[in-house]
Phi, psi and omega in degrees: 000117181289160175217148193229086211273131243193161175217093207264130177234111177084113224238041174276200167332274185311310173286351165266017171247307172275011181278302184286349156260358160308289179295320188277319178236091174257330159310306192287315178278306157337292177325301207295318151278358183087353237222125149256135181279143169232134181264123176268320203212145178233085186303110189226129166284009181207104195309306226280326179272150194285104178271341150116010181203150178265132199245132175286125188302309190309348176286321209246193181212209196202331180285127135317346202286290231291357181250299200292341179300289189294123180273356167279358152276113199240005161196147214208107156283126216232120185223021161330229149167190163096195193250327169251171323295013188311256169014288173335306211286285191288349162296310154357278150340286177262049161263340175258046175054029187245149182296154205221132147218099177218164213232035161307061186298311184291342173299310199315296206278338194230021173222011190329279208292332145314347206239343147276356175284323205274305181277359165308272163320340174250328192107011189258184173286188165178107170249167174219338176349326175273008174292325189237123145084017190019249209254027171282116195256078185295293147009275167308325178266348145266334157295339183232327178261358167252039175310322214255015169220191211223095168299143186255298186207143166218148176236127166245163176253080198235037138236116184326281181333294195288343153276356202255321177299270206345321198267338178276338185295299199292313168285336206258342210030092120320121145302189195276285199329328180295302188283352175280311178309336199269318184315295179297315201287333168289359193055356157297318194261158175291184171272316186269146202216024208264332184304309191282297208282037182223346183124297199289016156275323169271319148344285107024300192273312175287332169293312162336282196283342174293327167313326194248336154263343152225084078097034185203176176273110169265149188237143163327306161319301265217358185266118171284138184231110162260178187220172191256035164293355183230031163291090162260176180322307189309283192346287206321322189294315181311316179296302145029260184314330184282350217045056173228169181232154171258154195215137134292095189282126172229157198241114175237115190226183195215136168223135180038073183041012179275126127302099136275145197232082214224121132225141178205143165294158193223142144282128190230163165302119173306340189271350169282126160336329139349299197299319201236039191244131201252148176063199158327307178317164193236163177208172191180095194248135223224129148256092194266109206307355185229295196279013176061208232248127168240127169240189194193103167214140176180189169318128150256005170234212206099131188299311193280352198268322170295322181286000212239340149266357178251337178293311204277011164275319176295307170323308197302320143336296163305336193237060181263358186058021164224165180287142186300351190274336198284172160261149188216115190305162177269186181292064199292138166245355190276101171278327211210148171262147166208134216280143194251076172353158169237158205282006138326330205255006238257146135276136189201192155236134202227131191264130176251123176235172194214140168233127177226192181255166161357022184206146169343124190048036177282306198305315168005284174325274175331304150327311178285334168266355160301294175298324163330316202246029171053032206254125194231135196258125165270313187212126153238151190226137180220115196310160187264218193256125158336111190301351200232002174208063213314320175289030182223131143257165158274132155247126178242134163237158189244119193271160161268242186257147191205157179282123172305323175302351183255350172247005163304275165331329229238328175300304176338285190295347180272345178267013148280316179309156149300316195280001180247112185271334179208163146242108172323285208191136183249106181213129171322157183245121187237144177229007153075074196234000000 
């Protein structure tokens, strides 16, 4: 059995999932890959701290030198996360010709085409797969199992945090705050929750994975993003009724070579698989022009289940059909330029909820700046009087598909009336159409 030698740079969450499954199925990845893998080095910033799973001290280090130094090092795995010296390190890396696996998403999305031009130009691999979706293997399965077709749309459930508040909200009828709390103490949420529950964790992934199911450079900036911070309990009942559920979604379609690029909550149909993705879990739903409708579910965060896609990248190396010392150019995907929409231009249905006041012909107003703007009401319903105010209701409505620029115009000017004290909350509608 040949062996091959690997450098794990950072002994976090993610790197104690791959140490321990490096070691608990060592067999099994031997077989599989022709290879036994050995961690020559461990990169850490503190010898000293417990980290909870047993490492031979002598492994690990502090020098970045004693890993770019030793040439008996042939792949370097990088589960750091942020962006510097991550970013350094693996460039470094491959100027000596060692093979890259990180599970890195904000490097990927927003420093992505240096780091494949840089692994182009030297000739080494450079996988991700743990970038996205932990131990879903989305990554592989639009690079290698749709090759042969053309996405049409994809849609994901691609945070963990923000689905598991979601699902407490929705079952335990949580507040959004309650339920951010039950997150940390479960350990999904961060002590700053500000990446997930703002969006930018999904942000992040999703300019990944569009990059890579149509075949071009999404820059970040170009993803549109909300967070599910004005999400309260009443939404979640209101979707209930509509028979729908919210989800953070994030979304990508392509019409006449046009991208629109979204994560925002969504209201979905209870009967979509979407729909039933529940807790922690990720979901990731693919449309395709020859294979019809693909879903992708599973853990998406976690040591073992994110350590569990960065082993099979390395695996995936190894059993690449070259000696592991030659060189092998990657896989370019910026194929095609395609023009990136803006979420002005978005066609939807839209849910409104509103508090005005008490009185004759308020709704009268409101309608009426709806039809200005070509703006057409599928339903409306109106709640009885505000507890804390009797001369205030709620109203909510629901439009049918509309120009988001039009309702955008249309919000503006109803946030004008006298009679309208807030707009609670906007939230797109998707019917998967």
């Amino acid at each position: 059995m040949k062996k091959v030698k690997i450098a794990l740079m950072g002994l976090g969450n993610v790197g104690r999932g791959v140490w321990m499954i490096l070691n608990s199925n060592k067999e099994e990845i031997m077989k599989r890959s022709g290879y036994e893998v050995d961690v020559a080095k461990i990169l850490v910033r503190d010898l000293e701290k417990d980290r909870y799973v047993d490492v031979p001290k002598e492994l690990l280090t502090t020098d970045f030198n004693e890993i770019i130094n030793d040439d008996s090092i042939k792949i370097v795995v990088e589960v750091m996360g942020g962006i510097e010296p991550a970013r350094e390190y693996i460039l470094e890396s491959m100027k000596r010709k060692k093979h890259i696996v990180t599970a890195n998403k904000m490097l990927l999305a927003t420093g992505g085409d240096e780091l494949f031009e840089k692994a182009d130009s030297e000739g080494v691999m450079f996988n991700y797969e743990a970038s996205v979706a932990g131990g879903i293997p989305i990554i592989n399965g639009i690079n290698e199992s749709l090759t042969a077709n053309k996405v049409e749309k994809l849609y994901g459930v691609i945070n963990g945090t923000t689905n598991y508040i979601l699902t407490k909200m929705e079952f335990d009828n949580l507040s959004f705050d309650e339920a951010l709390y039950q997150a940390q103490e479960m350990g999904y949420a961060e002590a700053d929750p500000t990446s997930d529950i703002e969006g930018f964790d999904s942000q992040y992934k999703l300019a990944i994975l569009s990059s890579l199911a149509f075949g071009t450079k999404i820059k970040v900036e170009n993803v549109y993003r909300e967070g599910i911070t004005k999400i309260e309990s009443i939404d979640i009942q209101y979707a209930r009724e509509f028979k729908k559920v919210i989800k953070l979604l994030a979304i990508v379609k392509e019409n006449d070579g046009r991208l629109e690029l979204r994560v925002h909550p969504t209201m979905i149909p209870q009967n979509h698989p979407l729909a039933n993705v529940y807790d922690s879990f990720n979901a990731v739903f693919i449309k395709g022009n020859a294979v019809g409708d693909l879903m992708f579910y599973g853990r998406g965060a976690g040591d073992l289940p994110t350590g569990s896609a960065v082993v099979s990248d390395i695996v995936s190396i190894l059993r690449s059909n070259i000696d592991i010392d030659n060189l092998n150019p990657v896989v370019k995907n910026n194929l095609w330029d395609k023009e990136i929409g803006s979420i002005r231009d978005i066609t939807s249905k839209y849910y409104i909820r509103l508090t005005v006041e008490d009185r004759p012909g308020v709704l009268g107003e409101i309608t009426s700046v709806f039809g200005g703007m070509n703006v057409s009401l599928l339903s409306v319903i109106q709640k009885g009087i505000d507890n804390d105010n009797e001369n205030k209701v709620t109203l909510v409505l629901v439009t049918h598909y509309t120009k988001e620029e039009n309702i955008v115009e249309s919000i503006d000017s109803i946030c004008k009336l006298n009679s309208v004290y807030k707009i609670n909350n906007l939230i797109r509608i998707e019917e998967f159409n």
